[in-house]
N, C-alpha and C positions, 0 to 999 in steps of 0.2 A: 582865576580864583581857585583857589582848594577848599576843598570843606572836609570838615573833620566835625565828628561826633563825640562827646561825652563819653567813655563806660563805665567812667570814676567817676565819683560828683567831686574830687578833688581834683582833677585834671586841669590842665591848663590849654587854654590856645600856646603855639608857641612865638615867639619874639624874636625880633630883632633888636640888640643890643644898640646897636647906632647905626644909623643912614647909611654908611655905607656896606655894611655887615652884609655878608653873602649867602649866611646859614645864621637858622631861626634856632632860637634856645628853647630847648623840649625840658619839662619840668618832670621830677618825678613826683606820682601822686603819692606817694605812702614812703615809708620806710621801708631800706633792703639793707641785707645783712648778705655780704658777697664771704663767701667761706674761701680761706686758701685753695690755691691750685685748680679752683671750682670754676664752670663756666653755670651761670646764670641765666634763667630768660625772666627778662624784666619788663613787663607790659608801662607802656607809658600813659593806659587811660585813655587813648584816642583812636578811634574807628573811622578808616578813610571813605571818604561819601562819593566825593566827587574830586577830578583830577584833568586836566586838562591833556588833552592828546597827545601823544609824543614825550610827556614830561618824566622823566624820572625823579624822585626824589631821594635822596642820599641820605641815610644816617651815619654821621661821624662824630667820633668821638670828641669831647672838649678835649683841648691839648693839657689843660692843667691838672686832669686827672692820670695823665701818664707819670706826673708826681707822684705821685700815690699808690702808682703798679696797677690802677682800673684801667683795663681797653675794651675796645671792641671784639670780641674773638674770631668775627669772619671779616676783622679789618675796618671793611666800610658795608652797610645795607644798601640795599639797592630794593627800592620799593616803585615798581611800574604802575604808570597811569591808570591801568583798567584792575590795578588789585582792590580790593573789597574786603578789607577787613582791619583788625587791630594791630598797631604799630605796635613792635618789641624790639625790643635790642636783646644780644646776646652778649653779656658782659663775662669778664675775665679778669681772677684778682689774681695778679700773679706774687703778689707777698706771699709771707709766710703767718701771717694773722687777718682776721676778720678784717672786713673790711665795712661798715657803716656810712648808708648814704639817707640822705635825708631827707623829709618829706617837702619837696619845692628847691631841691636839688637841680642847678641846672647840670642834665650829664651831657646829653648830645647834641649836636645839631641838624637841623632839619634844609638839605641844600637841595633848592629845586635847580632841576641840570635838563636843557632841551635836546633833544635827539635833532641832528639835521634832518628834517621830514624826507627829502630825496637824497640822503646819502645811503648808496647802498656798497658791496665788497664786488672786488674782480682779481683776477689771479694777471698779474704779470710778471716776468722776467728782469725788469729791467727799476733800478734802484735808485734814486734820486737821489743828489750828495748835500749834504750838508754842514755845516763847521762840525757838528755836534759827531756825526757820523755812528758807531751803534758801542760810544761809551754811554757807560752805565753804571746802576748803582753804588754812584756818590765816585765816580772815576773824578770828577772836578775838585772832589777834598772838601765840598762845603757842606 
């Protein structure tokens, strides 16, 4: 279970859109006005309580706002089990006019992602093959 606090009284829990949905829809409490070229921080009204061990939770963008020229500006957040405090995103208009988001606006998602509790790193030499082998960045064309 996670638990998250209020610091808005307009805040929301966030949602999951349907069953199978993997990342929970975070609402914004108020209105923001995102200025060109401008990177924002956008508090979502919610204070993390409690978090279950090993859990990351992820904030990503909706994809439907890359319409619009909104991202995320560090990509994806990355919020660890033992942090203590308010969720924000740092948002990024990258048009060339305002940009208006609305109060109950779903912008990002909330993805909880588990760490393998005993996976840890080692150095080797020796490389494992696979079809994929070290193409990269969209080498498949898709």
């Amino acid at each position: 279970m996670i638990k998250l606090k209020k610091t808005m009284e307009t805040a929301k829990l966030p949602e999951y859109a349907t069953p199978a949905a993997t990342g929970a829809d975070c609402f914004l409490p108020d209105e923001v006005c995102l200025r060109p070229g401008v990177v924002t921080m956008v508090d979502l009204g919610l204070l993390l309580c409690d978090c279950p061990y090993h859990i990351e939770l992820q904030l990503r963008m909706r994809s439907g706002w890359a319409k619009k020229g909104v991202m995320l500006a560090n990509g994806i957040g990355s919020v660890d089990s033992d942090y203590r405090g308010n969720l924000k995103v740092l948002l990024f208009n990258s048009t060339s006019a305002d940009v208006v988001l609305s109060k109950g606006d779903r912008i990002v998602q909330l993805v909880p992602a588990a760490r393998l509790q005993h996976q840890k790193f080692e150095w080797t030499d020796v490389v494992s093959q696979t079809e994929r082998g070290d193409g990269g960045f969209g080498h498949t064309g898709k």
